[in-house]
N, C-alpha and C positions, 0 to 999 in steps of 0.2 A: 557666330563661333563655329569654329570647323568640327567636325566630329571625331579629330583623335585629339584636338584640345577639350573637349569635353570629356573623353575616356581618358586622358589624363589627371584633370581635377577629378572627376569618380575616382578614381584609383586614390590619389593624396587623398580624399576623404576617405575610404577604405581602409586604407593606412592607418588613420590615426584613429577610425574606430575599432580597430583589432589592436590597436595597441592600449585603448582602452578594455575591451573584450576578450582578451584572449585566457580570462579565466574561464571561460564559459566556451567549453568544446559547440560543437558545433550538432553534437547531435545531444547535448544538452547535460555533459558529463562534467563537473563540477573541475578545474585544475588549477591547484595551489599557485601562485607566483609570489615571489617573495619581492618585492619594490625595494628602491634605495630607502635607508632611512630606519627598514625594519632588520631584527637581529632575529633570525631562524630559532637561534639557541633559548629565548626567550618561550618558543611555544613546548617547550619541555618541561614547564614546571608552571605550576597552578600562578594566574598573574593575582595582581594586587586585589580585584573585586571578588575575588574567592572563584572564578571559573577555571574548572579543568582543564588542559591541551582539547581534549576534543571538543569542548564546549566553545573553546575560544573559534577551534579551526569551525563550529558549528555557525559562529556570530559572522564568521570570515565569507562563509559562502550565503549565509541572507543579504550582507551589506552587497555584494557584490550582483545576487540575482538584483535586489531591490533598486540598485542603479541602472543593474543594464534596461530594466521595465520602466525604470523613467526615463532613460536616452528616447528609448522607443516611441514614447509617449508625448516626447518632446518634437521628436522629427515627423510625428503627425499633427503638429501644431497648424500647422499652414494649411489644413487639410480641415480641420476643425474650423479653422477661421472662415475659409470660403464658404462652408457648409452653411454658416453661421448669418453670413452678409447676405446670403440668399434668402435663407429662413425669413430673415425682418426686411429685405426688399421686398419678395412675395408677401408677406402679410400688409405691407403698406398698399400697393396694388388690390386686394382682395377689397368685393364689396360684400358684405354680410348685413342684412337683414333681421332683427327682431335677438331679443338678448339669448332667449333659450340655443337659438339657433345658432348665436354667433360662438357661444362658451361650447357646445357640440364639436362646432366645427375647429374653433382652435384646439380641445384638446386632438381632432383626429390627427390635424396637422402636426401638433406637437409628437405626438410618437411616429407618425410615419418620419418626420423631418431625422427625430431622435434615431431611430434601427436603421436608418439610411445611413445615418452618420456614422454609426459605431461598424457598418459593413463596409463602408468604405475605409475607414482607418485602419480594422483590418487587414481590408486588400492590399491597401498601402504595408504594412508592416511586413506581409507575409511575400510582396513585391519585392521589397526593397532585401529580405532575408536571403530571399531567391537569387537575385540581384549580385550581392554579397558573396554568396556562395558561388555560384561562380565564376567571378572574378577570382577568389581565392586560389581557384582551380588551376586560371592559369598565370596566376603569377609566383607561381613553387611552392618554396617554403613558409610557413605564415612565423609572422615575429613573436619569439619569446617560444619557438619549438624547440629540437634539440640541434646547437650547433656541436662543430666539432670541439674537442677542449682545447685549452689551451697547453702547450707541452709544459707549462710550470705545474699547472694542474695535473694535470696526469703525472707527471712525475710524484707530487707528494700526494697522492693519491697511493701510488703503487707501494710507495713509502709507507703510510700507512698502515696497509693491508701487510707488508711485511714484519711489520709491529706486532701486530696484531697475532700473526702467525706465531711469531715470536714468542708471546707473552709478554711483550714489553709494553703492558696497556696504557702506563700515565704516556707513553712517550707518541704511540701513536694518535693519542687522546689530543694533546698538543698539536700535533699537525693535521691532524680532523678538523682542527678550529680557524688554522690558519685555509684549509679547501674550504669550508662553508663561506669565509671570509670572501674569497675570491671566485667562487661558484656559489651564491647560497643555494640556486634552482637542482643541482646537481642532487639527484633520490642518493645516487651509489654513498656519498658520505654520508648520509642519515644511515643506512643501512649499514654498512661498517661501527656507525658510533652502537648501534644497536647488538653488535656482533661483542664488540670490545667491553658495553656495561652487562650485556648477558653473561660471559665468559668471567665478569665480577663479581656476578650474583645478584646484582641489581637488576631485577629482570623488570622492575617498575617503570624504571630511567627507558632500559630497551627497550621496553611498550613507547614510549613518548618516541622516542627517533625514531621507529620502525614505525609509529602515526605519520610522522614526517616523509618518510620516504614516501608513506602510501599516499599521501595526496598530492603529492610530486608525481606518480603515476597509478592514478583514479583507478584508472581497467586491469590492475592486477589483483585479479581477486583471491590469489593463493594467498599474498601480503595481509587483504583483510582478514581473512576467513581464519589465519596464526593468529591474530588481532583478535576476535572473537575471542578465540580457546582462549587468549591469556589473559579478556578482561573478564571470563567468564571464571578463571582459576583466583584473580587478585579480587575475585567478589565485588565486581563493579558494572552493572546491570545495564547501569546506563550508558557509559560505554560500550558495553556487547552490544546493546538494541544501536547503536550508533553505527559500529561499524558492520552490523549487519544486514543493515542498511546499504553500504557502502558496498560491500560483497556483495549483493542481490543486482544492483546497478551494475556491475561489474561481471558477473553472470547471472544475468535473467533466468538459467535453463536450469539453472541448480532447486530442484523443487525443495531441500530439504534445509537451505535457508531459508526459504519461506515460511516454512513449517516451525527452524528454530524461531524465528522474528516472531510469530505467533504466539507460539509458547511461553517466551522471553514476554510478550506482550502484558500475556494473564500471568503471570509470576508477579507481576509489577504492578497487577490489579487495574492496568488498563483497556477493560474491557473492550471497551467501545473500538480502541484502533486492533484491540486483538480478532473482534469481530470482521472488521472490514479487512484485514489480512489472510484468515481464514475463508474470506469469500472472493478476494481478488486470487488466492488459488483454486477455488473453485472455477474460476471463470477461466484460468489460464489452464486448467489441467481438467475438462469436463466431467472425467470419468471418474476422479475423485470426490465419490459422494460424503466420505468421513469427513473433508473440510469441507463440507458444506452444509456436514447435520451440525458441525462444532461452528460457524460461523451461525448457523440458528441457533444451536441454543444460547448463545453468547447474547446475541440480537435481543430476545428473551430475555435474558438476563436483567440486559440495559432499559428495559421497558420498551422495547420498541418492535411490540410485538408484528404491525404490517408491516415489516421489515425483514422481519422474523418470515413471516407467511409468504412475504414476497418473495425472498429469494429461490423457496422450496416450490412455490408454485412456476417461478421460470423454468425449472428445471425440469418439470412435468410437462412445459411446454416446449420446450430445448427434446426431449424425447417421446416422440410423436407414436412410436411402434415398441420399444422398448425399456425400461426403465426399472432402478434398485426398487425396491416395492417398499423397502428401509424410510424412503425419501416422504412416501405416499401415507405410512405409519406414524411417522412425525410430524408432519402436515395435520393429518386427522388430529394428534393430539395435542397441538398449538390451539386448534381450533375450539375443541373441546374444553379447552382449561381456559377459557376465553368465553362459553357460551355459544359459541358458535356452530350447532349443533347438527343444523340443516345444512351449512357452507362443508364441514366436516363430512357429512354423510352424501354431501355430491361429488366431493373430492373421491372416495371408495368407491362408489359406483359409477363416475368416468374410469376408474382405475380398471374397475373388474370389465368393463368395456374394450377398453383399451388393451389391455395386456394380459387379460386372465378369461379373455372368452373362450368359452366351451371349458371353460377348466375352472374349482371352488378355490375364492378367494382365499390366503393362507387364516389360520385360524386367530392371527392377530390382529386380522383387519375386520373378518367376520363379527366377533366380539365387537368392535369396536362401532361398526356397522350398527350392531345390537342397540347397543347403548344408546346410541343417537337417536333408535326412534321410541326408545324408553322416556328420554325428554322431549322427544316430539309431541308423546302422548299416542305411540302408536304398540301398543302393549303385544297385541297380538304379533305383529311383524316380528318383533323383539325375542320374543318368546320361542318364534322359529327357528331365530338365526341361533339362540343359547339352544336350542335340543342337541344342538354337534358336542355339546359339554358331556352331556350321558352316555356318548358311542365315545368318548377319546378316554383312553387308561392312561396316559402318561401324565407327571406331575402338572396339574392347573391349578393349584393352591390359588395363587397369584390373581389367574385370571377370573377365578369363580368367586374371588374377593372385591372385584373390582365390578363383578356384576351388581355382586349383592349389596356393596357401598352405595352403587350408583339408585335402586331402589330406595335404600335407605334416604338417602339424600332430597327424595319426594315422598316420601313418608308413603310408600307404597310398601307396608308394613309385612305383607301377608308373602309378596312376593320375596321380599329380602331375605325375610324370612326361610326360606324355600331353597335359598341357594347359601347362608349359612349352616344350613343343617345338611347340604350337601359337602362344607368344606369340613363338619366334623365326622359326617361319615366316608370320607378319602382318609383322613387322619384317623379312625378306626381300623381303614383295611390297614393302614402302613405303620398301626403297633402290632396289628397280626399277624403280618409280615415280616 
């Protein structure tokens, strides 16, 4: 077989899996197509099993990844197979000696045989993507992007919009239905229908088309982000986290959807994704340590405390010369409320190492320092670090409580003692005052 009869069958298989794929942008961005068979106007109102438009368009993009990852999976079949014929030829071949030895030795082979196989299907997939992508390149247009209209189309299209201008809304309403009929792919008529029921007052309906429009075109995220504000105004949460979603994909760089996502997350009592939201911006924007103490204490929250410690301790490692000392106070006090009292007080003292040499630790960390070798059982160390309590005038209610708790708490009676009678003689000076 000659080599542009082979580039031509590649290319016909090409074909037809873009015409199966072509919801699935290429760089991984989710795009509505409507098939023969389906009514557009259908995804504007809750269907029969009680799921919402966005719920539905939600069902619409898992059915569609979950196909494309079994095509994938399928055209690595032959690839499996070979692997497979080889596995049990080689084993038949093998001579093995003595039962311990022989069960060793099949499992070694069963996993090497095993990660061999799953790197090669792999390669194959990520071949064949590559592959794909290419070809795309050079044969133009890919099917089911935007053609030109049709001039019927366009015409009652225009038609429409001058309705609309009009005030004349049943009228354009009717010839909307007749463009979706004959474009359904076409965003502009969703977006008019959305313009015509807004301008009725129904701004519920124009949420549902202007959904329409937006996954007709994924990457416009001003469309989502209106989306947002107005599932956030009709009190529908789970819609906003949806199309927040959507907006975020659509602009990565906007850090304050992240932030609503987040928010929106813990509203909704979902801690655990509001966690890993507040820390996937931490990872995208470094210097923002607020989402990174709120992605801890959230971690915390969910029980998941090395989770919690891990992400605070990268961050310590991510800033080798510099760092919020905010990050290093939290840290310590995960640890503390955990027992961990020695890991706590190494954390401080890499710190004052690191970032505070030749200069006294702040008085939040001192204290805290203290404390830790008060449970270490190191009284006297402890006792140094609280003498900075007797030279500082300004309000330590707070912290001269938290010393004196922290003796109480080992019944170290005499000492607690010691620093309660110092939090009633502050509250002396400050009726005298």
């Amino acid at each position: 077989m000659g080599k542009d009869e082979e580039e031509g069958i590649e290319n016909e298989e090409i074909e037809e899996d873009e015409e199966e794929e072509e919801e699935i942008e290429e760089d991984g961005v989710y795009s509505l197509r409507f098939d023969d068979g389906m009514n557009p106007l259908d995804f504007t109102e809750i269907d029969a099993s009680g799921l919402q438009p966005y719920e539905q368009f939600e069902r619409l993009e898992y059915e569609a990844l979950a196909e494309k990852k079994r095509k994938a999976l399928s055209q690595c079949q032959p690839v499996l197979e070979m692997w497979l014929s080889s596995y049990f030829l080689r084993g038949q071949k093998e001579e093995v000696s003595g039962s311990a030895r022989e069960g060793l030795a099949k499992k070694a082979r069963r996993e090497d045989i095993s990660q061999t196989i799953f790197d090669e299907i792999m390669e194959t997939m990520n071949y064949r993507g590559r592959r794909r992508s290419r070809k795309r390149k050079k044969s133009g247009r890919r099917k089911g992007s935007k053609n030109k209209l049709s001039p019927e189309v366009t015409r009652k299209l225009g038609e429409a919009n001058l309705h609309y201008a009009h005030g004349h809304y049943e009228e354009a309403i009717l010839i909307l239905k007749e463009v979706v009929r004959l474009a359904p792919n076409l965003p502009d008529a969703y977006h008019t229908f959305g313009l015509v029921y807004n301008a009725f007052g129904d701004k519920k309906r124009a949420l549902n088309f202007y959904m329409l429009a937006a996954h007709l075109t994924p990457k416009d995220s001003s469309l989502w982000k209106l989306l947002v504000a107005w599932s956030i105004e009709q009190g529908n949460p789970g819609q906003a986290r949806y199309c927040l979603s959507k907006a975020i994909t659509a602009d990565p760089e906007d850090i304050s959807l992240r932030f609503h996502r987040a928010s929106l997350y813990v509203e909704l009592g979902e801690y655990q994704k509001a966690a890993e939201s507040y820390e996937q911006i931490s990872q995208l924007f470094t210097e923002n340590v607020e989402a990174l103490k709120t992605g801890a204490k959230l971690y915390k929250e969910c029980g998941q405390i090395e989770r919690s410690i891990g992400i605070l301790e990268d961050y310590i490692k991510d800033h080798p010369t510099k760092a919020d000392l905010s990050i290093i106070d939290m840290l310590a006090a995960v640890c503390m409320e955990n027992n961990a009292h020695s890991k706590a007080l190494q954390h401080i003292e890499h710190a004052q190492l690191l970032y505070c040499s030749g200069k006294d630790l702040p008085l939040y960390l001192t204290i805290k320092a203290g404390i830790c070798h008060v449970h270490l059982g190191n009284i006297e160390k402890a006792e140094a670090l609280f003498s900075v309590l007797q030279q500082e005038t300004s309000d330590l209610a707070g912290i001269v409580s938290e010393v004196a708790d922290s003796f109480m708490s080992l019944e170290l009676y005499d000492f607690a003692l010691k620093y309660y009678l110092m939090l009633v003689g502050n509250a002396g000076h400050g009726n005298v005052a």
